[in-house]
Structure formats: structure tokens, C-alpha cells
C-alpha positions in Angstrom: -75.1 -55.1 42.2 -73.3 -52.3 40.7 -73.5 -48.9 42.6 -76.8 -47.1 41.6 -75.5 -43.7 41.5 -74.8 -41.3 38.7 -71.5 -39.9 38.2 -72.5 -36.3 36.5 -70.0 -34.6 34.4 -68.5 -31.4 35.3 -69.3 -28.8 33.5 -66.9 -26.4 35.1 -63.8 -28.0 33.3 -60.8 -25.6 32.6 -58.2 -28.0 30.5 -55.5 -25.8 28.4 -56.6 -27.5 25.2 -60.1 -26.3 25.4 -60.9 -24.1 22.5 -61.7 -20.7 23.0 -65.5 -19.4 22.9 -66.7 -19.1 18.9 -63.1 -21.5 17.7 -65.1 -24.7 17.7 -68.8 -25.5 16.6 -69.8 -29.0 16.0 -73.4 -29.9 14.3 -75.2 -33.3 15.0 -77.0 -35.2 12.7 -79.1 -38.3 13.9 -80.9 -41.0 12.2 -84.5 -40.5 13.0 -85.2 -43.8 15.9 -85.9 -43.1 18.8 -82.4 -44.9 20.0 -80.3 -42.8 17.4 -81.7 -39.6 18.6 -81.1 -40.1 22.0 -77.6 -41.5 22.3 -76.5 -37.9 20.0 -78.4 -36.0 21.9 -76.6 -37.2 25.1 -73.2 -36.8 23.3 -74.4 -33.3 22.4 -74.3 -32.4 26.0 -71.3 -34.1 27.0 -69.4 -32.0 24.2 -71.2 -28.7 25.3 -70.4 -29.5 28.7 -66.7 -28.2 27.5 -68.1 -25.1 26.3 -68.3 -25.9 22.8 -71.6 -25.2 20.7 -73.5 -28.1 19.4 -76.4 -28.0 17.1 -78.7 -30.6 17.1 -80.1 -31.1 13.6 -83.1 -33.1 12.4 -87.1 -32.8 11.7 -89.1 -30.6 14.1 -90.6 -33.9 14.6 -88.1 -35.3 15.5 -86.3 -32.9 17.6 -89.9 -32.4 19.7 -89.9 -36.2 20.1 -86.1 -36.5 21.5 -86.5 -33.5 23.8 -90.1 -34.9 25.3 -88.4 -38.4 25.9 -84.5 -37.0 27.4 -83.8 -38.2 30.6 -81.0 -36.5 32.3 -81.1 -33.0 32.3 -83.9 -30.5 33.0 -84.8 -29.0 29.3 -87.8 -27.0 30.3 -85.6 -24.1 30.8 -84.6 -24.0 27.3 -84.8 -20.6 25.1 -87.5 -20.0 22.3 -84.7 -18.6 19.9 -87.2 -18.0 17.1 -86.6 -19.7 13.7 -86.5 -23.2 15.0 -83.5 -22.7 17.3 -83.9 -23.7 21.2 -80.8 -22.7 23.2 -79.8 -24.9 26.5 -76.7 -24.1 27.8 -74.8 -24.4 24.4 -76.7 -27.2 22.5 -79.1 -25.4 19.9 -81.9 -27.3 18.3 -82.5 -26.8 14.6 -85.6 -28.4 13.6 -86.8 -28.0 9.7 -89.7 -28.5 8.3 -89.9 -31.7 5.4 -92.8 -32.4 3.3 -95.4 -35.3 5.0 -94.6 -38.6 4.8 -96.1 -41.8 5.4 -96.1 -42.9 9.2 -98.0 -46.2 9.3 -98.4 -48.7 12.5 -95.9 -51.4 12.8 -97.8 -55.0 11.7 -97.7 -57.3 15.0 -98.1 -60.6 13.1 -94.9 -59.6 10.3 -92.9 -62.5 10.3 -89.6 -60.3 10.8 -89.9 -58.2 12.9 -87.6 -55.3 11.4 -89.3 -52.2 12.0 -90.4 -51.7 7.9 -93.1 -49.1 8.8 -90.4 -47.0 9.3 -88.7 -46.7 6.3 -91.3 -44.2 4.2 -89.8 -41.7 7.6 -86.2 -42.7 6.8 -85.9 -42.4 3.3 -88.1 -38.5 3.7 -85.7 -37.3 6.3 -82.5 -38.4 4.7 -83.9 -37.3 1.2 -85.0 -33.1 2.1 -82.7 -32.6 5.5 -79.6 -32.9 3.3 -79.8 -29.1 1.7 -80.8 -28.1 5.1 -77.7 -29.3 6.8 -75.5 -28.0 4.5 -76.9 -24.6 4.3 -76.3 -24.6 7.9 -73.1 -25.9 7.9 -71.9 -23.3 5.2 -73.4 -20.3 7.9 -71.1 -21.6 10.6 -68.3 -22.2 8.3 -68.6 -18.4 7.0 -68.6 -16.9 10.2 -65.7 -16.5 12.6 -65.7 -20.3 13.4 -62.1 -21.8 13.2 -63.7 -25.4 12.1 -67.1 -27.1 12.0 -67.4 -30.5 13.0 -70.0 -32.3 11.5 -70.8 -35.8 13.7 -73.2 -37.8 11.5 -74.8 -41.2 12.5 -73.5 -43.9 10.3 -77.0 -44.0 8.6 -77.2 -40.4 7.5 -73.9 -40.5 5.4 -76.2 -39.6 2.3 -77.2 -36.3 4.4 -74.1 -34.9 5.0 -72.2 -36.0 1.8 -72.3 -32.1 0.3 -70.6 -30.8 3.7 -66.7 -31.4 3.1 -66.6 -29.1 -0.2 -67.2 -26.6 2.2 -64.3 -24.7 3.7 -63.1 -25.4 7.6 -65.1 -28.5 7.8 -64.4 -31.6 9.3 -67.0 -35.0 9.4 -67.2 -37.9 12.0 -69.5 -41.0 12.1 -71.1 -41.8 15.0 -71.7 -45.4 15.5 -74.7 -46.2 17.7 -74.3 -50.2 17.3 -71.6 -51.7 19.4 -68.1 -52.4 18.1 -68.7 -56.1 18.3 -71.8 -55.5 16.1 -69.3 -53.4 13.8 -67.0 -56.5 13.7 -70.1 -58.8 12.6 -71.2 -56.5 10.1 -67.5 -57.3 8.6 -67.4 -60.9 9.7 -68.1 -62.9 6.6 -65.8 -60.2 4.1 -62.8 -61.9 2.2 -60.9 -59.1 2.5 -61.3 -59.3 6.7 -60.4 -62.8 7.1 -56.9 -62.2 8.5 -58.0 -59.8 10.5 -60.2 -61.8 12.2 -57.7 -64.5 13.5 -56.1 -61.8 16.1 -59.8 -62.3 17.8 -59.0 -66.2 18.3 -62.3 -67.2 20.0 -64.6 -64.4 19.5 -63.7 -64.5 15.6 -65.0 -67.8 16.1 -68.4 -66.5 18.2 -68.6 -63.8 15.5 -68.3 -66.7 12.3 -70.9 -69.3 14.1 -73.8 -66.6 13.9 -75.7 -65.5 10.9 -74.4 -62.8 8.4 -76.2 -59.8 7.7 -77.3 -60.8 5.0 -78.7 -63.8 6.1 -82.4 -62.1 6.5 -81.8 -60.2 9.1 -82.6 -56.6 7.0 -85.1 -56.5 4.3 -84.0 -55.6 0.5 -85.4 -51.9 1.3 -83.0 -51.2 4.0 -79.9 -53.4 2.7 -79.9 -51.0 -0.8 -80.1 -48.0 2.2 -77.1 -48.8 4.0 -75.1 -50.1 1.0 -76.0 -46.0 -0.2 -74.3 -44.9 3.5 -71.3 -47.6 2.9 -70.9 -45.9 -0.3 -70.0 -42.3 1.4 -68.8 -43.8 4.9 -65.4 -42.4 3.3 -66.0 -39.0 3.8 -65.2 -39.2 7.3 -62.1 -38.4 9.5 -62.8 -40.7 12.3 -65.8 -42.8 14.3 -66.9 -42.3 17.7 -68.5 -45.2 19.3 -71.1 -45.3 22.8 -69.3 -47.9 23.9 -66.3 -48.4 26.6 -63.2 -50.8 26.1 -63.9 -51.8 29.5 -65.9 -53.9 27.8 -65.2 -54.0 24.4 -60.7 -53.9 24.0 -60.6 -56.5 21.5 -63.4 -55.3 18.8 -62.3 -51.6 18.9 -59.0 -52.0 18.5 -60.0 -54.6 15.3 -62.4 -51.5 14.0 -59.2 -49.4 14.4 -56.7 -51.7 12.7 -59.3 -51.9 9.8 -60.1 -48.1 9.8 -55.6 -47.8 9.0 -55.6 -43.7 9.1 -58.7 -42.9 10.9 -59.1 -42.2 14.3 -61.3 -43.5 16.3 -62.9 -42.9 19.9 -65.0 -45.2 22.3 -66.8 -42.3 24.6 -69.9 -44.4 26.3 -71.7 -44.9 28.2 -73.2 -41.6 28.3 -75.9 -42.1 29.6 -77.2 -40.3 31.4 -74.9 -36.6 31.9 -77.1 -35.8 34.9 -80.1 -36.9 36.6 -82.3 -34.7 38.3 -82.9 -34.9 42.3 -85.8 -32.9 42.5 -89.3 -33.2 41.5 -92.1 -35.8 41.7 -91.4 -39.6 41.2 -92.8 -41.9 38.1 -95.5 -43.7 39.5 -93.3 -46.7 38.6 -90.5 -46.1 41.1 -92.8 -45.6 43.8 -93.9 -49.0 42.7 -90.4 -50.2 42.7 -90.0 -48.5 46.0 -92.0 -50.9 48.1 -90.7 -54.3 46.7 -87.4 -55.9 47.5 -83.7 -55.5 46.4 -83.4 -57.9 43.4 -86.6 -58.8 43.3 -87.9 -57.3 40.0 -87.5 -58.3 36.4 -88.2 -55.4 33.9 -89.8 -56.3 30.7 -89.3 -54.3 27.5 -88.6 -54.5 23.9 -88.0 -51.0 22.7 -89.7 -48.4 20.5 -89.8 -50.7 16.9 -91.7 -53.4 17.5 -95.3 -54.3 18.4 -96.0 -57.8 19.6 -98.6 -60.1 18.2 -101.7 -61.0 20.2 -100.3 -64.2 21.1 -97.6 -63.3 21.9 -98.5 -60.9 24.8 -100.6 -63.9 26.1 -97.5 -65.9 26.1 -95.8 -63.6 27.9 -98.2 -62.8 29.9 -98.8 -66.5 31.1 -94.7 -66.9 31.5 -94.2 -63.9 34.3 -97.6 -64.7 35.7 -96.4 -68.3 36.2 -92.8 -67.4 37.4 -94.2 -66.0 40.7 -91.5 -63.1 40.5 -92.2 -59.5 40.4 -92.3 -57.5 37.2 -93.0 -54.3 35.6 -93.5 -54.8 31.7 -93.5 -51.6 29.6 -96.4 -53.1 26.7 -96.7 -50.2 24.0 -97.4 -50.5 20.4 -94.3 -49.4 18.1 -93.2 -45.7 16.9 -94.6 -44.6 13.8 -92.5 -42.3 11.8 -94.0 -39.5 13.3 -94.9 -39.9 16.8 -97.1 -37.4 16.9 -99.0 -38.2 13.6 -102.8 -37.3 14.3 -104.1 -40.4 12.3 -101.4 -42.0 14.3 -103.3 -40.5 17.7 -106.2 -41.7 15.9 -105.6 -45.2 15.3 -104.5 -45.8 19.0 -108.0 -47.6 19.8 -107.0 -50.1 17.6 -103.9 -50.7 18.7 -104.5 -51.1 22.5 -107.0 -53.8 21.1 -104.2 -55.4 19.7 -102.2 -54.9 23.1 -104.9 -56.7 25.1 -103.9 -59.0 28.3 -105.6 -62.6 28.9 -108.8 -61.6 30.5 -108.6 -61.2 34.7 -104.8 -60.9 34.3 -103.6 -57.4 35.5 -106.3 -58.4 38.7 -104.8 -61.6 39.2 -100.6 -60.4 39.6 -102.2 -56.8 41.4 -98.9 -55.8 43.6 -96.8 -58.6 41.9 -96.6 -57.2 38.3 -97.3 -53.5 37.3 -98.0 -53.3 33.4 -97.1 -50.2 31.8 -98.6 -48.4 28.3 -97.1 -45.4 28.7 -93.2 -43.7 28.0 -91.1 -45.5 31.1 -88.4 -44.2 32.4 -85.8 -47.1 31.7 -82.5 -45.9 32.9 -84.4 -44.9 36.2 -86.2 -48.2 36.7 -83.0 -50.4 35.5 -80.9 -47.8 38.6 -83.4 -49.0 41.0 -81.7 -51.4 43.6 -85.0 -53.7 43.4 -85.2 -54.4 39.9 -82.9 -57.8 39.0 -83.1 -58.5 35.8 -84.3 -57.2 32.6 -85.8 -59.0 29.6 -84.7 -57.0 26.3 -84.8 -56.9 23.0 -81.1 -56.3 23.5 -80.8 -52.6 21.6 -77.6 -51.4 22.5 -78.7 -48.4 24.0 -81.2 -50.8 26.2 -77.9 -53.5 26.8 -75.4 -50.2 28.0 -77.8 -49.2 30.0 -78.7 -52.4 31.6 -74.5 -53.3 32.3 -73.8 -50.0 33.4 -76.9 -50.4 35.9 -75.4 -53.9 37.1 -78.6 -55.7 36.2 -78.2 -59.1 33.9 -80.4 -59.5 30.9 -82.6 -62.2 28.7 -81.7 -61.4 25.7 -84.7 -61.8 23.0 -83.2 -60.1 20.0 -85.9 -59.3 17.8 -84.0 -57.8 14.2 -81.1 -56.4 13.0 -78.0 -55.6 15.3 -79.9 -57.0 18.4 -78.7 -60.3 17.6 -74.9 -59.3 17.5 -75.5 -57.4 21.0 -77.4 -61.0 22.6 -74.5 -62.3 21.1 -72.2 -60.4 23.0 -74.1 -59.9 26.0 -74.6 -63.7 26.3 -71.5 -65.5 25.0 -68.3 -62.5 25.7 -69.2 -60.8 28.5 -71.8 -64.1 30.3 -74.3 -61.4 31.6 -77.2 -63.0 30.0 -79.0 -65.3 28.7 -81.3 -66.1 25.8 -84.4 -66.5 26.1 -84.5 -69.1 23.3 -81.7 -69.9 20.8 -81.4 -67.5 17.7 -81.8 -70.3 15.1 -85.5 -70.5 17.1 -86.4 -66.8 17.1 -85.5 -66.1 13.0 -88.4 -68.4 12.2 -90.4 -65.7 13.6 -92.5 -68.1 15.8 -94.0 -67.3 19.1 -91.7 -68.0 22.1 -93.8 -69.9 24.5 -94.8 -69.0 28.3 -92.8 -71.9 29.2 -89.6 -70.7 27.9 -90.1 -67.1 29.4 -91.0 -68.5 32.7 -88.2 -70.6 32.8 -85.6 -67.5 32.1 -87.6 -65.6 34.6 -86.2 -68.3 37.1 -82.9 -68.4 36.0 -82.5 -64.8 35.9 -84.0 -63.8 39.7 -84.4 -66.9 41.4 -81.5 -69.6 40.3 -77.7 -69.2 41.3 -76.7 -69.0 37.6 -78.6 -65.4 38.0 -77.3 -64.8 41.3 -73.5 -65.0 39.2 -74.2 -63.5 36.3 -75.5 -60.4 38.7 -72.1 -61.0 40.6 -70.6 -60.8 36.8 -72.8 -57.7 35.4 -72.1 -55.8 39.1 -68.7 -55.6 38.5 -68.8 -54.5 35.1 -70.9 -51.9 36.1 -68.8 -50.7 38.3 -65.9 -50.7 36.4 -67.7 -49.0 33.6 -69.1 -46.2 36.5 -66.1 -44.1 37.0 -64.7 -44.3 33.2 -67.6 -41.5 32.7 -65.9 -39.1 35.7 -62.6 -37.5 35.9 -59.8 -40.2 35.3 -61.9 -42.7 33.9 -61.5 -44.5 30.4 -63.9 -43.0 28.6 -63.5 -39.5 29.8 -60.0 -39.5 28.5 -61.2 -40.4 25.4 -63.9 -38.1 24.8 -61.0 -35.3 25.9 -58.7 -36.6 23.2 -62.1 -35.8 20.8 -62.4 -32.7 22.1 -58.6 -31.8 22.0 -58.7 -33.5 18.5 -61.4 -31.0 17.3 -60.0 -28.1 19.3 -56.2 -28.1 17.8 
């Protein structure tokens, strides 16, 4: 397994290029998941880290909900400003006040399981931020500043759109899917056939799967991104959390198609620092007293809620594996996490979250069952946990390779198929837990089937190699976030980029 410890980075660096205090400010702007938020607001401390000024822009729900749920640096030291603003080191929080919105719970029996509860929250935030962010923008840019940057996720091009009439300003996209995903989205265009071809056997991988379009989005979101397509233009380059380490051939596809643009693959980034001191989770203790490899994690992510049946298949499947587990079992984010009908409601939704009857008594020291916020990139560094069973979000998939732990993939919408995809059949770190063309019927995936990956995964030698496999990806990906690596040098060429 891949070396469990972090490589922080230096915040001490003294490169010629950097720009002088006040020269540079760059202002973030994440789609409101919890995902989004958190791989910008890791990327906003990697680019303060080199003394540049970062604010972090979104809802003050929002912005409350990514600082409660950072892991990685210690933000109970940061600065009451006044007027929204939170100073730490140099990443300042701007959170702004929108109008209510609807927040409802995610419906565990939806046949797709695209999080659609969530788009009353998206289509609110990206509809009354947008005069917010530009009246901020136009404050930097009349000051002393040299240039603003403006790093947008690739979902909140509709946001930003107003910012490049203003003077010394500059906008980037930040893509929080993975380039291979990127490559998918393009797969079945005309106009990217020939492009394509120079992929030889992953253009082929990419053209077996379904498009897009093939009902992996509902209508509601498709006319939302075709909107940020529309205005993905208005950018002069794309970052990516990614690392060619692992993903040469796709990124340097996405740059042949972007022609002029520049582009960057800065990941993993997660996390910048981890903290030393101070109590343990409850989990790790846990993890503590069990063996090295011995643990499969279990978790799906924040947009989904599970049907009643299909906990007690799950359920039934680790029970009947006989391996160790901790399973994080928590009903889906609303819109606003901290919506007081939302608090409200919770009753119900535990109800909905119930376990077969006798089962948290029956695996008691085998399996640990979690309801609350989980520490994942903690648990999946822990030298006894041995697999993880995901719904493959990319954050969730970089974390897992960079940990060295191998995956069963159980894509549930969206871009988590393209990432199984990759995860399974490019880099053969994984493995589904049923075929795709199974899981887009929307069907329950039966105890069997998950007790049977649980084997594979911890207990069969095709585990035992993919863990070989993932190990040394892990490690290779390990020092390309510290001084020399990959990924360093490119975020430096950012920063020198920005800085010039």
C-alpha cells in the first residue's frame, strides 16, 4: 500500500516569479456541492500558500457548510472581518446573503439517482451571486491590484459572465470532473472524431459506454450546462484536480482541443496539511485496533439517499462477507444543509435509513456504521482500511488512489460513471460492483453481488494486485504535490502565469 503520509506544502516559498504583496488577487467561485466546494477551497490554499490573496465567494450557506466540513488545515483561528469576510492566512471568505430557496430531501426510491432536489439551490445561487461577484471583482480591479483572476467552476460560467468587461481581469475554469470524464463529455461529437483516434484503445473504452445524453442528466440540468457551455468561451485556460501521472493521454487530448488555451493539471490537493494534534474521530480509534488491510470503507457521497431496500441489501452483503467495515449511512444534502425544516425532517429520514432488525448487534466489532460527517481522507490514509466501496466521485476516486486503497466502483449518476470507467478499465484499480448496463435500470444491487466484491476486493488475489497496482500509483502520485513533483511544477507555471 501506498505511503500513508501527507506531503504538506511549504508555505515559506521564495521563487523570483512570485508577485509582489497587493500585484495578484484571485477570487473563487464554486458550484454549490459539497464536492465543488471543497476541491476550490483546497486550491484556494494552495494558491495563498504563495502569498497571493484568494477570496472565496459563494452563499453564507455555503461558505459555513465548506468551512465546518475542511479537512486539512486548522480554520478555527480565522478572523471575524466584519461584513462577511473571514481572513486565514490570505484566503478571505465572502459569503452573501440570496433570497430562500427550496431545499427539499433527496427521494430514496427515484429511479435515477441524480441528485434533482438540488437544483431549486443551483439555479438560486447561480441566478443572485452573479451581481455579487462582479461588484467584487470591480473593487479589486479598482484598487491597486495589477490583475484579478477570476477561477470559476465549469458550472458557474453564467455567474461570472459580466467579469471580463471589467478592466485587469482575467477568467479560468476549474474543472472538478476528471479529464477522462472531460473526454467522454466530448466522445460522441462529429467534430471530435479525429481527435479521438490518437487515444487508440481508450477512444475505444470512451465510445463502448453511454453518452451523456443517454439519461445520465435529467432535461433540467442538461438546458443548465448547455447555458455554462454557452459562456465556457470566456475563459483563458482550465485547471484540472487531476495529475498526468495518471491521466497523460486525456489531458493532453483536452489541450489539443482547447488550440490557444492553456491548461493545468494541479491535483491531487488534497489535503494541504493535516493536523497532528488534537483528539481522534471515534472512527480511527476504531480503525486503530483492527488489522492492516483488513477494512473495506463504504460510502456513496453527499447526493444520494438509498432506498430502504437497498440498505438491507447492503447490509446483508458486508454482513455475509465476514470482513470488517465501516459504512458512512447518511441521508443526502439538501440545498441548504442547515435548513431548519431540513433539521426538522431528520426523524423521518433516519426511518428511512433503518438497518435489518438485530444487525448493528450482530457485526458489533466487525462493522462500525456511521450517521454522522466522516472523516474520509483520514479513514481511506489509515493503514487498515483495504478497500473502499464508492460511488466513484472524483473527489472520493483521488482520494482513494492517492491513499493506495482499490475501489468497487458503484457509480450512481452523472460523471461517476466515466470515473468507474476509468478507475476500472485504464488504470485496473477496481472493480464494479455490477456492470453499468445493470445499474442505469435503477434496480437494486443485490447482497450477493456486494458480498461477492467484498471478497474480491479484501480477501481474493485479484484484490491483493489491484492493491499492488493502486499502491504504486499512490506513490507516484505522493511526491508530485511536494517540491519537484509533477503537479507542483504545474501549479507554479499557474502561479507564474497569473503573476507575469
Amino acid at each position: 500500500m501506498a505511503s500513508h503520509n501527507p506531503h504538506p506544502i511549504s508555505t515559506d516559498r521564495k521563487e523570483p516569479w512570485l508577485p509582489a504583496v497587493g500585484e495578484v488577487a484571485v477570487v473563487m467561485v464554486p458550484f454549490p456541492i459539497q464536492s465543488h466546494l471543497n476541491q476550490l477551497l483546497h486550491l484556494s490554499y494552495l494558491i495563498s500558500s504563495h502569498g497571493i490573496p484568494v477570496h472565496y465567494v459563494a452563499t453564507t450557506t455555503h461558505i459555513q457548510q465548506a468551512k465546518l466540513r475542511f479537512h486539512g488545515l486548522d480554520l478555527a483561528s480565522s478572523v471575524d472581518a466584519g461584513n462577511g469576510k473571514h481572513h486565514h492566512h490570505h484566503v478571505h471568505f465572502h459569503g452573501f446573503e440570496i433570497p430562500p430557496f427550496p431545499s427539499p430531501p433527496a427521494d430514496p426510491n427515484a429511479t435515477s439517482k441524480f441528485p434533482s432536489h438540488l437544483l431549486p439551490a443551483f439555479e438560486a445561487v447561480s441566478s443572485h451571486l452573479r451581481p455579487h461577484v462582479v461588484d467584487l471583482v470591480r473593487s479589486l480591479a479598482s484598487g491597486p491590484t495589477k490583475r484579478v483572476v477570476v477561477i470559476r467552476d465549469s458550472l458557474m460560467s453564467s455567474v461570472v459572465q459580466d467579469v471580463l468587461s471589467l478592466s485587469k481581469t482575467e477568467s479560468y475554469i476549474f474543472q472538478c470532473i476528471s479529464a477522462f470524464s472531460m473526454c467522454w463529455f466530448f466522445a460522441n461529437d462529429e467534430t471530435f472524431g479525429h481527435h479521438l483516434a490518437t487515444l487508440g484503445e481508450y477512444g475505444e473504452v470512451l465510445l463502448k459506454y453511454p453518452s451523456p445524453e443517454d439519461g445520465c442528466f435529467p432535461d433540467e440540468f442538461v438546458k443548465y450546462m448547455e447555458l455554462q457551455s454557452k459562456l465556457m468561451h470566456l475563459t483563458s485556460g482550465s485547471l484540472y484536480n487531476t495529475s498526468r501521472i495518471l491521466e497523460e493521454p486525456f489531458i493532453e487530448l483536452l489541450k489539443n482541443i482547447a488550440g490557444n488555451q492553456k491548461q493545468w493539471a494541479v491535483g491531487p490537493f488534497n489535503p494541504v496539511m493535516v493536523r497532528a494534534d488534537g483528539p481522534k474521530d471515534k472512527c480511527i480509534e476504531w480503525l486503530d485496533g483492527h488489522p492492516e488491510n483488513s477494512v473495506i470503507y463504504v460510502s456513496f457521497g453527499t447526493t444520494v439517499t438509498l432506498s430502504k431496500d437497498q440498505i438491507h441489501e447492503i447490509a446483508l452483503g458486508l454482513e455475509g462477507s465476514g470482513h470488517r467495515f465501516i459504512w458512512v449511512l447518511r441521508e443526502a444534502d439538501r440545498g441548504d444543509i442547515f435548513d431548519r425544516e431540513a433539521s426538522e425532517g431528520r426523524g423521518t429520514a433516519d426511518s428511512l435509513l433503518s438497518l435489518p432488525v438485530g444487525f448493528e448487534q450482530r457485526v458489533e466489532g466487525v462493522g462500525l456504521v456511521m450517521r454522522e460527517w466522516a472523516p474520509q481522507h483520514e479513514i481511506l490514509r489509515h493503514p487498515s482500511v483495504g478497500g473502499f466501496m464508492s460511488h466513484c466521485g472524483w473527489n472520493s476516486c483521488m482520494e482513494s488512489v492517492k491513499s493506495g486503497v482499490p475501489i468497487v466502483a458503484w457509480p450512481m449518476h452523472g460523471d461517476q460513471l466515466p470515473n468507474c470507467i476509468l478507475v476500472t478499465r485504464v488504470l485496473k484499480v477496481g472493480i464494479m460492483v455490477k456492470e453499468w448496463s445493470v445499474l442505469m435500470k435503477g434496480g437494486v444491487v443485490e447482497s450477493s453481488a456486494i458480498k461477492q466484491a467484498v471478497e474480491v476486493i479484501l480477501g481474493l488475489e485479484e484484490g491483493d494486485g489491484m492493491r499492488k497496482r493502486v499502491g504504486e500509483l499512490g506513490k507516484a502520485i505522493q511526491p508530485s504535490a511536494g517540491d519537484g513533483g509533477v503537479s507542483l511544477a504545474e501549479l507554479d507555471s499557474f502561479i507564474a502565469h497569473i503573476a507575469r
